[in-house]
DOMIFI-81226 format. One record per residue (C-alpha): x, z, y negated. Coordinates in steps of 0.02 Angstrom, whole numbers, padded with zeros to 5 digits, always signed. Each point is the difference from the previous one (the first is absolute). Layout:
! DOMIFI-81226
XZY ...
! end
This chain:
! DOMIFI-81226
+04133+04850-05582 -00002+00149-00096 -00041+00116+00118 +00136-00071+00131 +00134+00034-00145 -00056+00157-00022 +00014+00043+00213 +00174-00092+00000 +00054+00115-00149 -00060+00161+00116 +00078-00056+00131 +00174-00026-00093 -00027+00148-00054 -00007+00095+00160 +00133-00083+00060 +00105+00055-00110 -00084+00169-00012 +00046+00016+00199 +00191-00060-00078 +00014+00158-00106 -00072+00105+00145 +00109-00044+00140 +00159-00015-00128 -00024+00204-00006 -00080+00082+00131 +00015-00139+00134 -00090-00112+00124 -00116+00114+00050 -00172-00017-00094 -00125+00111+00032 -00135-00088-00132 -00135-00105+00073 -00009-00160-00102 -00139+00042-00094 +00069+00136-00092 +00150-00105-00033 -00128-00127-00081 -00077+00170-00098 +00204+00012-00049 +00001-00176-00054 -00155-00007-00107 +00059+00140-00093 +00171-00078-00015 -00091-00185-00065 -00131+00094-00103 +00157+00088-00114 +00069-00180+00001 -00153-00074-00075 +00009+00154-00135 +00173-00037-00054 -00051-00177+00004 -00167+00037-00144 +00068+00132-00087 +00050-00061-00188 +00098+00119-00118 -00059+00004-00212 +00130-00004-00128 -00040-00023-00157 -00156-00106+00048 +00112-00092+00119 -00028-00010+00178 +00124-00042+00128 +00059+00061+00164 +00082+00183+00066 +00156-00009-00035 +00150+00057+00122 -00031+00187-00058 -00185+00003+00004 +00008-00090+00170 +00120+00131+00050 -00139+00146-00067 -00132-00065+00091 +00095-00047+00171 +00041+00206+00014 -00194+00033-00058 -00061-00084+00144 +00133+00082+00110 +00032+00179-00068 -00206+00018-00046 -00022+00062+00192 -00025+00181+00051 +00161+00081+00081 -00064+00047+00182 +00110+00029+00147 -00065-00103+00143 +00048-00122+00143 -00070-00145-00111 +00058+00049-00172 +00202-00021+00068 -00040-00208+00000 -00055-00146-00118 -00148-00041+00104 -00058+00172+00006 +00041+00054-00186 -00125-00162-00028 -00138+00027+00107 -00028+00178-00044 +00063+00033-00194 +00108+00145+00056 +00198-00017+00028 +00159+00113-00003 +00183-00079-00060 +00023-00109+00154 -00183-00089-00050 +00012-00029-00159 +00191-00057+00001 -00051-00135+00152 -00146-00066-00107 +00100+00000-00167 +00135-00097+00108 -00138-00113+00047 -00088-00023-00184 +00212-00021-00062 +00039-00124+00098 -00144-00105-00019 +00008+00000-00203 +00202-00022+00024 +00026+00187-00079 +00169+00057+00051 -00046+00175+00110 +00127+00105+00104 -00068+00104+00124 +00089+00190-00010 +00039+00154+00116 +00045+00169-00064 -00020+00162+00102 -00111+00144-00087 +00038+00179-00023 -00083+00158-00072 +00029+00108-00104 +00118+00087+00105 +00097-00155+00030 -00081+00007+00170 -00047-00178+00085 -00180-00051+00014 +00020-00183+00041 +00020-00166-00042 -00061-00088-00160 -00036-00171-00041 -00023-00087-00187 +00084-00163-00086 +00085-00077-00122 -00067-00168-00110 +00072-00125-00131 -00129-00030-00117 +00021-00091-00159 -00046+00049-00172 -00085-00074-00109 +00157-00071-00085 +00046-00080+00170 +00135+00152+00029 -00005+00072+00171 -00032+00171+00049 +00054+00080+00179 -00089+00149+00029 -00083+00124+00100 -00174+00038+00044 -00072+00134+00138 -00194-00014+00040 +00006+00133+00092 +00009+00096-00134 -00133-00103-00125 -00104-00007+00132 -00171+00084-00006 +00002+00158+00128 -00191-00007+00015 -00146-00088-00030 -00039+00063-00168 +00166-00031-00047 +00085-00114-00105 +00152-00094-00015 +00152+00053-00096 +00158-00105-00063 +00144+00151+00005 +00076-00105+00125 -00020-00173-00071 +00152-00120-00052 +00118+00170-00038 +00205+00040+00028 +00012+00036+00186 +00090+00162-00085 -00154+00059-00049 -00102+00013+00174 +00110+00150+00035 -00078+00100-00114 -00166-00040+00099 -00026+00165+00116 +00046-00093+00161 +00207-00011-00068 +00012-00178+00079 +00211+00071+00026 +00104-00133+00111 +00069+00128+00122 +00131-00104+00078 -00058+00024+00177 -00034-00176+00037 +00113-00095-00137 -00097-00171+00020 -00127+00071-00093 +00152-00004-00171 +00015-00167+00003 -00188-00061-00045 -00015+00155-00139 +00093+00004-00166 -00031+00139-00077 +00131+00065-00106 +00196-00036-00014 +00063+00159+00088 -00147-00026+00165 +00078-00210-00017 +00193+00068+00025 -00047+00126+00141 -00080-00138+00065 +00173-00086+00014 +00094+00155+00057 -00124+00008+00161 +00067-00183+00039 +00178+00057+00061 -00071+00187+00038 -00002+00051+00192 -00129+00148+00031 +00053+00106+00156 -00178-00012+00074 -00031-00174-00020 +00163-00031+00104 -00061+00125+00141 -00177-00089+00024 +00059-00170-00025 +00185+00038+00096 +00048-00165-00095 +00187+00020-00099 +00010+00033-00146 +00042-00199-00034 -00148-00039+00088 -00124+00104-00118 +00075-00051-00162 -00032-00183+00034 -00174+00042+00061 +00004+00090-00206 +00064-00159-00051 -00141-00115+00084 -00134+00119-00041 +00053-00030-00184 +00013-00196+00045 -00165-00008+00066 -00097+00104-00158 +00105-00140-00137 -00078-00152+00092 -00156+00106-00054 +00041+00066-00182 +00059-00186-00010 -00156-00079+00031 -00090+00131-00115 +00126-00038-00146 +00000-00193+00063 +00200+00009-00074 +00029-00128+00146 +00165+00097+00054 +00094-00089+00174 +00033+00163+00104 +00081-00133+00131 +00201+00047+00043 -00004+00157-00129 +00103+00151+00048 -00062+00185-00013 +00095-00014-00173 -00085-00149-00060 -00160+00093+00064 +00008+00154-00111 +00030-00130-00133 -00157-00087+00027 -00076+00169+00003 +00078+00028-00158 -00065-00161-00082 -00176+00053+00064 +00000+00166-00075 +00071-00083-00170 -00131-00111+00017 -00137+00095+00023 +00070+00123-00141 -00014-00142-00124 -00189-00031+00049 -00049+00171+00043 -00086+00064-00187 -00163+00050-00026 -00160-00084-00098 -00034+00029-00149 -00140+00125+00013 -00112-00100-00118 +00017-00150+00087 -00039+00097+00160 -00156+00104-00073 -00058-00166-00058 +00032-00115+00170 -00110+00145+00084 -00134+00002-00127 +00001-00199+00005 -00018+00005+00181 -00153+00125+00020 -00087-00077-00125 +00023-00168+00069 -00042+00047+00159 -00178+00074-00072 -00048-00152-00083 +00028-00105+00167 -00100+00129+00106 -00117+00073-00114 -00034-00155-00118 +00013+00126-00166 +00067-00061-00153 +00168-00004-00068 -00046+00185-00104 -00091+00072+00137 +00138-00029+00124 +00132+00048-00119 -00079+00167-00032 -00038+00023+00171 +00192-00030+00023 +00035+00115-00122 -00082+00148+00070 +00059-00055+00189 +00174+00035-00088 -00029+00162-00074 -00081+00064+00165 +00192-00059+00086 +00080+00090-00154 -00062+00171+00052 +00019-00027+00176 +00184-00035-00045 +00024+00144-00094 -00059+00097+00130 +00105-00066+00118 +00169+00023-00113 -00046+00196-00025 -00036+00026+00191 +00129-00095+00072 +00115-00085-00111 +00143+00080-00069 -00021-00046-00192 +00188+00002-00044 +00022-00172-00074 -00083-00114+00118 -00016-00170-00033 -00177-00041+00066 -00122-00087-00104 -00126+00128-00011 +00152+00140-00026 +00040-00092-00159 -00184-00041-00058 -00030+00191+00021 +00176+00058-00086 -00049-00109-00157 -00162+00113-00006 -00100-00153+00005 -00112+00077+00128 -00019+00180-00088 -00184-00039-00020 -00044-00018+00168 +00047+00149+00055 
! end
């Protein structure tokens, strides 16, 4: 009986797997089934790991909490190696063969979100140099995560970035649970360029970018009128239902249950408005205590379920696991990051001078 659970639960799971695939990059798959059951053991393996893993507080055991769930949800998904290949753009892919880029690890954190009823919002952003020239496309997310006061937290994380960039390589958290601010001091100046405006209305990043944002609504450019030869009527609705189309989606992220049924292009900017309040409200960072310690929590969790070592061992273990991220992180800020008053939670642990030692 056990072992026909255990098959229904794989198959559920590729099911839904399949779901998350075709919801992004369409019907076609090109995976035979077995490596979508290689994906899917993977997928119920981490399951089983949340499932065991027990957290010690003050000789206290009890479950992760939303946080630590959180921490060890963008482990799993952020603890691949950043390759560019045909399979690393998918879920299935990013599974089967522990390397990913942006698109793979925001489809399987969609996937891992939505199955542990974690608020996630998928996000666009075009990428420039350092010449303000464009490169691309770049995809990352936002989360609402509670504290461990119950207080919720939407914020931003990038695996791209934390992600390991070989095999040697370990992962980072300059990325994780920060102000979505502070990811354009990252070297890839995520800038919202206004060429395609849809992309405004899933990003909040500051107040000035959230008013352009409105300004592009009733805005006519001169060579979107000659390609599309619509009026200029014509493109400001298609503004309008662009914007209508990303609320139903910051809706369902911020679950405010808002009826967008009969509203007006007024009423819609005010909706917008009430999102962008909203998310102002819930939009503050950790405390980096309580972050340092979910992480620690997590790892050494996580090494008492695989590794069966004690409570101490895994702890210092944990410990040292941290300190390794530490100097990987401050690596990262004096390479790439422009140290100016981010926000991030290593930034701060390093401007306290907590990590002077490790040096």
């Amino acid at each position: 009986m056990e072992q026909l659970n255990n098959q229904f639960e794989l198959e559920n799971i590729k099911k839904k797997l399949l779901m998350t695939y075709t919801r992004y990059n369409g019907d076609n798959v090109p995976y035979t089934d077995e490596e979508l059951s290689k994906a899917a053991i993977q997928i119920k393996n981490f399951f089983n790991q949340l499932n065991n893993m027990v957290i010690y507080d003050d000789n206290m055991s009890r479950k992760l909490n939303n946080l630590e769930l959180f921490v060890a949800i963008y482990e799993f998904v952020a603890d691949r190696v950043y390759v560019e290949q045909d399979t690393s753009h998918d879920i299935i892919g990013t599974l089967i063969t522990n390397k990913g880029v942006c698109q793979g690890y925001c489809q399987l954190m969609s996937f891992l979100c939505e199955s542990f009823n974690i608020p996630f919002l998928y996000k666009n952003s075009e990428t420039f140099d350092e010449n303000k020239n464009p490169i691309g496309s770049h995809g990352n997310f936002e989360v609402i995560v509670r504290d461990e006061n119950g207080f919720y937290h939407c914020l931003h994380c990038d695996p791209t970035i934390d992600s390991p960039k070989h095999e040697a390589d370990i992962l980072g958290f300059n990325a994780f649970l920060i102000h979505d601010s502070d990811i354009n001091r990252y070297y890839h100046k995520q800038i919202l360029s206004g060429n395609n405006i849809s992309i405004f209305y899933s990003n909040f990043l500051d107040e000035q970018s959230f008013e352009h944002s409105i300004s592009l609504l009733s805005q006519v450019n001169p060579n979107e009128q000659m390609t599309s030869r619509k009026t200029e009527e014509e493109i400001i609705n298609g503004h309008f239902n662009k914007l209508k189309n990303n609320l139903f989606e910051l809706n369902n992220f911020f679950r405010l249950n808002i009826d967008f049924n009969g509203l007006d292009n007024s009423q819609l900017i005010g909706a917008y408005r009430t999102m962008y309040e909203y998310y102002n409200s819930i939009a503050q960072l950790f405390s980096s205590d309580e972050l340092k310690q979910a992480i620690k929590n997590v790892k050494t969790s996580e090494f008492m379920y695989q590794y069966h070592l004690s409570f101490a061992d895994a702890s210092m273990q944990s410990q040292q696991i941290f300190e390794q991220r530490m100097t990987k992180s401050i690596y990262q800020q004096e390479k790439y990051w422009e140290n100016d008053g981010g926000k991030s939670f290593m930034f701060m642990e390093v401007k306290s001078g907590s990590s002077s030692t490790m040096k």
